[in-house]
Structures are given as structure tokens and as C-alpha cells.
N, C-alpha and C positions, 0 to 999 in steps of 0.2 A: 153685199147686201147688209143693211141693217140688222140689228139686234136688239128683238123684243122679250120686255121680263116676260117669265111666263106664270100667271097668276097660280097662287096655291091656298090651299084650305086651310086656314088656323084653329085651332083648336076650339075656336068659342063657337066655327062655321062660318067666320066671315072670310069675303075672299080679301086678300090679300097681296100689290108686287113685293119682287125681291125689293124693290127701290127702297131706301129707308123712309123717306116721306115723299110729300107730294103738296107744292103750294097751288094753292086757290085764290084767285085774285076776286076782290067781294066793296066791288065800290073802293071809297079811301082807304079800307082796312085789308090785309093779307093774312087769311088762317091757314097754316101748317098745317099738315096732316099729318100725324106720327104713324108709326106702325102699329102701335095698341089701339087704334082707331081712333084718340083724343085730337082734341083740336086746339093751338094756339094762338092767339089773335098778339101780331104784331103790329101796334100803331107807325106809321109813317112818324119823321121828324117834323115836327109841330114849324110854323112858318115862322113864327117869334125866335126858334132857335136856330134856324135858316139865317134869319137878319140880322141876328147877334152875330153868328159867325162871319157871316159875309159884312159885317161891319169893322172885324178886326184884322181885315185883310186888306194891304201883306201886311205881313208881322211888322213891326216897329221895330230898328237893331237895339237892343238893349231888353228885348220882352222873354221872361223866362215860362216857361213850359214842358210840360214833358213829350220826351222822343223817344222813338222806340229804335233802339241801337242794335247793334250784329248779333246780342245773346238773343234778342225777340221779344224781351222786357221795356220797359219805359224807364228811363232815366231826366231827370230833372237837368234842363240845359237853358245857355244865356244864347239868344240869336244876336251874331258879334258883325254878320256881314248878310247882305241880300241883295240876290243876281235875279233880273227878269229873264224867263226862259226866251228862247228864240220863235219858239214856236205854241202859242198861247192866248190867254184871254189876258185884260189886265188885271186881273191878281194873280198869275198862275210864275211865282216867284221858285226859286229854289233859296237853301238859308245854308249860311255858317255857322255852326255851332260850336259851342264850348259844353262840355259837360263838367259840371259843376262837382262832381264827384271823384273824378279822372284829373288826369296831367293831361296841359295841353296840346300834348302831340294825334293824341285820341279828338282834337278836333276836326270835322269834316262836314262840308256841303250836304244837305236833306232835302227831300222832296216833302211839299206841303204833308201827304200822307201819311207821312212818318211821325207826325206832329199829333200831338193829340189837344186839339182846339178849348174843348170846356176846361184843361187845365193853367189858360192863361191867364197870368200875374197880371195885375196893372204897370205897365212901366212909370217909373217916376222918374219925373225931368230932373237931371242930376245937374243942373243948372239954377234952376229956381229952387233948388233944396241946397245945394250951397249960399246962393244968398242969404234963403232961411239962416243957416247954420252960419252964415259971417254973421250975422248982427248980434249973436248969442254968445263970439268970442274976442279975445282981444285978438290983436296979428300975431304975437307973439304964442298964443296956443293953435294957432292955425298953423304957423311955421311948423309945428314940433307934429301937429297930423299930418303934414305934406311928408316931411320926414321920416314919419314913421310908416307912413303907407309904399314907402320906396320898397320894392321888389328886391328880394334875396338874391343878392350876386349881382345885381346893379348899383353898391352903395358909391359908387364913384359919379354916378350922373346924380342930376339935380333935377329937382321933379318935372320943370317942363320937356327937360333931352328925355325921362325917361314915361311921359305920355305919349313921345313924338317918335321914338323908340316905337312902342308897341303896337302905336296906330301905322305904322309902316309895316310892322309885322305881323300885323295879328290876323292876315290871311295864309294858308298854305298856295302858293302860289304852282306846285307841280306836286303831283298826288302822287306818281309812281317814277321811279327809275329803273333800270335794266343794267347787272354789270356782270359781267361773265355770265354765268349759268344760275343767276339770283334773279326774280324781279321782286322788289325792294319799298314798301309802302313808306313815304314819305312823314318825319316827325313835326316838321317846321318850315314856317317859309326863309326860302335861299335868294339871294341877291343876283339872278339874272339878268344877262340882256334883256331890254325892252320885248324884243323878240320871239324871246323862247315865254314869253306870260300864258299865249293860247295854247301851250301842250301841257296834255295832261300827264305827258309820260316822257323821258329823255332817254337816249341810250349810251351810256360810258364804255368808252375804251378803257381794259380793266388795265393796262398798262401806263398809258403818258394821260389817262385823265379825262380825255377831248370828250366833248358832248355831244349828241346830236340829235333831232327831231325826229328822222325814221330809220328804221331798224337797215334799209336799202345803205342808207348812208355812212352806217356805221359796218356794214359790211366791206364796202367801198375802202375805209379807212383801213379796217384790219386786215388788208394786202396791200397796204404802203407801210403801216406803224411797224419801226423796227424795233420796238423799246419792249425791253422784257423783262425791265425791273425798274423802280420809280425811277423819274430823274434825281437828278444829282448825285453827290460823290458815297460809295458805301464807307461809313465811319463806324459798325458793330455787326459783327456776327459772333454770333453763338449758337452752334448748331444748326436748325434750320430758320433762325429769324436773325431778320438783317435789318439794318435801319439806314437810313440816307438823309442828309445835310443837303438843303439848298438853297435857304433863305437869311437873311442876317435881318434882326430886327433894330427900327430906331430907336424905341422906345424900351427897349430892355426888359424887353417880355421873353422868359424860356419856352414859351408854350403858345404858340400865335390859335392853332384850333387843334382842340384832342376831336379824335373819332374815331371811335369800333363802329362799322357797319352791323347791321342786328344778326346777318347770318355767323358773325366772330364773336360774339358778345355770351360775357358768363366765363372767359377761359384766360381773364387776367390780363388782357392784351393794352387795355384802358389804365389800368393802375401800374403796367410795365409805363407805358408812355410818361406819365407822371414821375415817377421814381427817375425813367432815363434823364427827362430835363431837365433834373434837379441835379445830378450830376454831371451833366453841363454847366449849369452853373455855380460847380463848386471846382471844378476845374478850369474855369475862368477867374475865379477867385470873387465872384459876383453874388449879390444876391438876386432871387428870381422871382416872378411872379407871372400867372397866365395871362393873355390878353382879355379885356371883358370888353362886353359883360357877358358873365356865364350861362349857360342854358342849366336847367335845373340838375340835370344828374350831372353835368359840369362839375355845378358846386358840391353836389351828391361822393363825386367821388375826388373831390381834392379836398373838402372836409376830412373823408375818409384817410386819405393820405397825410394832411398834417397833423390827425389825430394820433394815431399810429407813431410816427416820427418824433411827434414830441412827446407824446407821452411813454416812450419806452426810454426816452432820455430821461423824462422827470423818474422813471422808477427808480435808473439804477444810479443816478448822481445821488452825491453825500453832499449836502451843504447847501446854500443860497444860489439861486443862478436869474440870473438876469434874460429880459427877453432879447437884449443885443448877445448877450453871449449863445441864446437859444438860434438866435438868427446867424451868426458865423460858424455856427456847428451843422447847422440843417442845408443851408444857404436858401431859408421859408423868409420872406416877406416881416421886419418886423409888425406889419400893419393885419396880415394874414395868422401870424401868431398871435396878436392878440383876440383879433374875431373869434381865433376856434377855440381856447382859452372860454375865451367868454362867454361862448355858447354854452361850452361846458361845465362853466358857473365853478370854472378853477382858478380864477383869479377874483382879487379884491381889491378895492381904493383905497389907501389908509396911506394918514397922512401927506398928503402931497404925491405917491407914487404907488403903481400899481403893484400888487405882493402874490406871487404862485400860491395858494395852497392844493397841498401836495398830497392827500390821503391814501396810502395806498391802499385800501381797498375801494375807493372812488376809480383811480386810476384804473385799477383790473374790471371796475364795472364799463367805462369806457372804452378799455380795448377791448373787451369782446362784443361790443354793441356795433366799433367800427369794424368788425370782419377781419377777415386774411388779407394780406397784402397779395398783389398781383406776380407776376411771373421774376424772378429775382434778375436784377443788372448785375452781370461780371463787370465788374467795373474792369479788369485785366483784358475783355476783348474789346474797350474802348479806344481808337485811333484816332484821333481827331487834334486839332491843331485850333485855339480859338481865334476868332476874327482880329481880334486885334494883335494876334503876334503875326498874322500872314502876310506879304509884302505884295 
């Protein structure tokens, strides 16, 4: 059976429920009833602000607005992609978002609701505002905005590879993965079969890698998969961390993709990886540099890394050193030694050739800005044979 408040005597002698109020519906207008006995009159939303709203619907990709994200707050975000639901009227869209505040791995799919309508931006067509803005410049101050507007850790593409880059990427295309006893929220979009685009989640064998669509399937696997440690040949242990060789690159990249999973992450395992390829190829006798373009903590933490390496060279060298001779010592990139140099406003142009200075107490203010170096390489438990001495 049901359960009725049961009314009680208030102090002034009115009766009163437990209920905290009580609405009353009163023609177009709805008055509250509080418990003190007063009354609030809530007006409906006016029909003018009905038709604004439902005039800016769906969103436009490019319209900024605030969203109300996992803390329960509103956050200011750019809608970068919009999906019509399956089952809906025609405005009833879901959006991608970019929060404007955040790194982009904090992007993800929202429901109109989340959105908070009266704080929409006008969009401006970045078409007919570049026009505008050509006829205001020569070509040659255009060139040097295209330029400069290039993306950190992309300086090797050129601005159409690197608009054509991100409009390929700039959706997350799998939102969860599953790998041993993780499930694992997704930072960015991955380059999938066609195939696997409609799942929202993948399941990894934690061993040889394999992917699969349902959890049945991947069960299936793990009573054939005999593999109990990555493939290819182990070439390091040291104690309980082992590393494995099984790719040869064309391009002379020591580092094709770094990756700490988030549940490894924070324990050095990222700036081990870094450090180990570099001693690959300093034992090749090569110098090295990552595959790009880099994803932001990418660059985050190989800045990190060339920081560190060169500048505890520059401390304890006596005399002149040159960035080739920086670059035979480290086996860093002369092109990567000068970027992180530069950032760090430790070199200069003079006359003709670029010149280190060297402050040391500049220096000590940048290593301790770049942190601790990650888990140490025994270089003495490295075994490895490079590609081009093997037959």
C-alpha cells in the first residue's frame, strides 16, 4: 500500500505535510507552496525564447557554449563534430566537444542537455573572415601566420598536411578499451579498420595485442593465445622489466610510438622508454629522433628528456661546445637540440651562427622545472646486435 504524509500542526496553527512544498498549477503560471506557507510564482519560458532556442538548432560545428562536464559545473567548449541520434526528432543531435580549458583527450560526445543554450557564441565563418583578413595582408605576412599557427610537435608538416591531419582526427573514434583487468577511457582517435568505427569499446589481448569487438570473442582467443610476453626478441632485463625488439624503421626514427597506459603512468616507465632509444642509438652509432607528429605529452615528455641531457652537459663542460658536438654526445637530433635550446631562450644568433649561453644559475632554474628523469637504463643489461651489423 501506499504512503500518505500525515499532516501536522505548526506553530502559528496552520496545518502543514511532511512534504517540503506543494505545486499548484494556476492557468499559464505555477505557484510553489513552501512550507512557511508563502507562495512563489514561477513564469513559464516566454515563446520568444522558445524560438530563439529552437532556432539555433543543431548547433553549427564550430559554435562555442558552455557544457556541463563529469565535475557538475559548466565549462566553455568549441562543438568540433555533430551526430543525428537514431532515434529522434530533427534537431535531436548529439555534439563533440573540445573543452576549451582542458587537453584534447578530455574531448567527448554530449547530449543537447548538457549544453547550456542562452550561452551561445555567434559562430563566425572562418572563411569569409580570412578573405577579410587576405586583403588587409601581403602573402608574405600570411605565410608567416600559417606558420606560426602550426601545432607544437607538428613543425615538420606544412599547414595544409597539418589541417588535413586533424580534420581526420579530431574525432575520438573508440571511447573505451578493455585490457587485462583495466577498462581504460580512450585519449584520442586510433587508426582502425573501417570496421571496428561502430564500437564503442574493443577488447585487447594483454599479451600478442589482438583486438576484438566482444568480450565472447576475446575469451575465445585467450584459450588459443600462447604468447606470454610481447612479441619479438628480449634484448633487456633488469630485474623485473624486460624490453623486446621487433621492428626496424626506414626512416631512422628510434622511437616509432612511446606509450604508458594511464593505469602504468606516474612510475617513470615513459621517460625509461625515451632514455632506452636513445641508447639504441648511440650504439648504432646514429643519431635519433621520434616518429611525428607528437601528441602533446609526447612532446611534454621528450622536451622533458632533451632538457635534462643537455643541460647537465652544458653544466659540467668547461669551454665552447657546439650543437654537433652536443648531438654526437647525446645521439638528440641536431634539429631537436636546437628547438629545446630555443624554447629555453638558451641560445642566440650572433653573427652568422647560433651561440649557447650558458648561465648557470639559468641552467639549475631549468632542470628543476624539467623534473626527475624516469627509471635508470643499465646500459650493461643491454643485448642487442644493430640491424645493420645482422646478416
Amino acid at each position: 500500500m501506499g504512503s500518505i504524509d500525515t499532516p501536522t500542526i505548526a506553530e502559528n496553527g496552520t496545518t502543514q505535510s511532511h512534504a517540503a512544498a506543494a505545486a499548484v498549477a494556476d492557468g499559464d503560471q505555477m505557484h510553489l507552496a513552501s512550507s512557511n506557507g508563502a507562495l512563489a510564482q514561477i513564469t513559464p519560458e516566454s515563446e520568444a525564447t522558445k524560438k530563439r532556442r529552437s532556432s539555433m538548432l543543431p548547433l553549427e560545428v564550430g559554435t562555442q557554449v558552455m557544457c556541463r562536464w563529469r565535475d557538475g559545473k559548466y565549462h566553455p567548449v568549441k562543438v568540433i563534430e555533430r551526430r543525428k541520434m537514431h532515434f529522434g526528432g530533427a534537431n535531436d543531435y548529439e555534439y563533440y566537444v573540445h573543452y576549451t580549458e582542458f587537453n584534447r583527450r578530455l574531448d567527448e560526445w554530449v547530449k543537447l542537455e548538457q549544453l547550456d543554450l542562452d550561452s551561445v557564441e555567434t559562430v563566425v565563418d572562418e572563411k569569409v573572415e580570412d578573405k577579410v583578413t587576405s586583403l588587409k595582408m601581403t602573402r608574405h605576412q600570411k605565410r608567416k601566420i600559417d606558420e606560426t599557427h602550426v601545432e607544437v610537435g607538428h613543425e615538420e608538416l606544412d599547414a595544409a598536411s597539418l589541417r588535413e591531419h586533424e580534420e581526420f582526427t579530431k574525432v575520438k573514434n573508440i571511447a573505451t578499451i578493455e585490457l587485462g583487468r583495466y577498462e581504460i577511457e580512450t585519449w584520442y582517435f586510433s587508426p582502425f579498420p573501417p570496421e571496428y568505427n561502430d564500437s564503442l569499446k574493443l577488447y585487447f589481448c594483454e599479451f600478442c595485442l589482438n583486438f576484438m569487438k566482444r568480450k565472447e570473442q576475446l575469451q575465445r582467443h585467450m584459450r588459443k593465445c600462447d604468447l606470454k610476453h610481447p612479441p619479438g626478441d628480449e634484448i633487456y632485463r633488469s630485474g623485473t622489466l624486460s624490453m623486446f625488439e621487433e621492428k626496424h624503421s626506414e626512416e631512422s626514427y628510434n622511437l616509432a610510438c612511446i606509450l604508458t597506459l594511464p593505469p602504468y603512468q606516474r612510475k617513470g616507465y615513459g621517460k625509461f622508454l625515451i632514455a632506452f632509444s636513445y641508447e639504441l642509438s648511440k650504439k648504432e652509432g646514429k643519431v635519433g629522433t621520434p616518429e611525428r607528429p607528437l601528441s602533446d605529452l609526447g612532446l611534454l615528455s621528450y622536451r622533458g628528456y632533451w632538457t635534462r641531457v643537455l643541460l647537465d652537459i652544458l653544466k659540467k663542460h668547461k669551454g665552447n661546445i657546439s650543437i654537433k658536438e652536443l648531438s654526437d654526445m647525446t645521439a638528440i637530433k641536431a634539429e631537436d637540440i636546437l628547438t629545446t635550446l630555443q624554447s629555453l631562450e638558451l641560445i642566440q644568433y650572433r653573427k652568422g651562427q647560433h651561440v649557447i649561453c650558458a648561465d648557470p644559475k639559468v641552467l639549475d632554474r631549468h632542470l628543476k622545472a624539467a623534473g626527475r628523469g624516469g627509471l635508470e637504463v643499465d646500459v650493461s643489461k643491454l643485448i642487442w646486435t644493430p640491424y645493420k651489423e645482422q646478416s
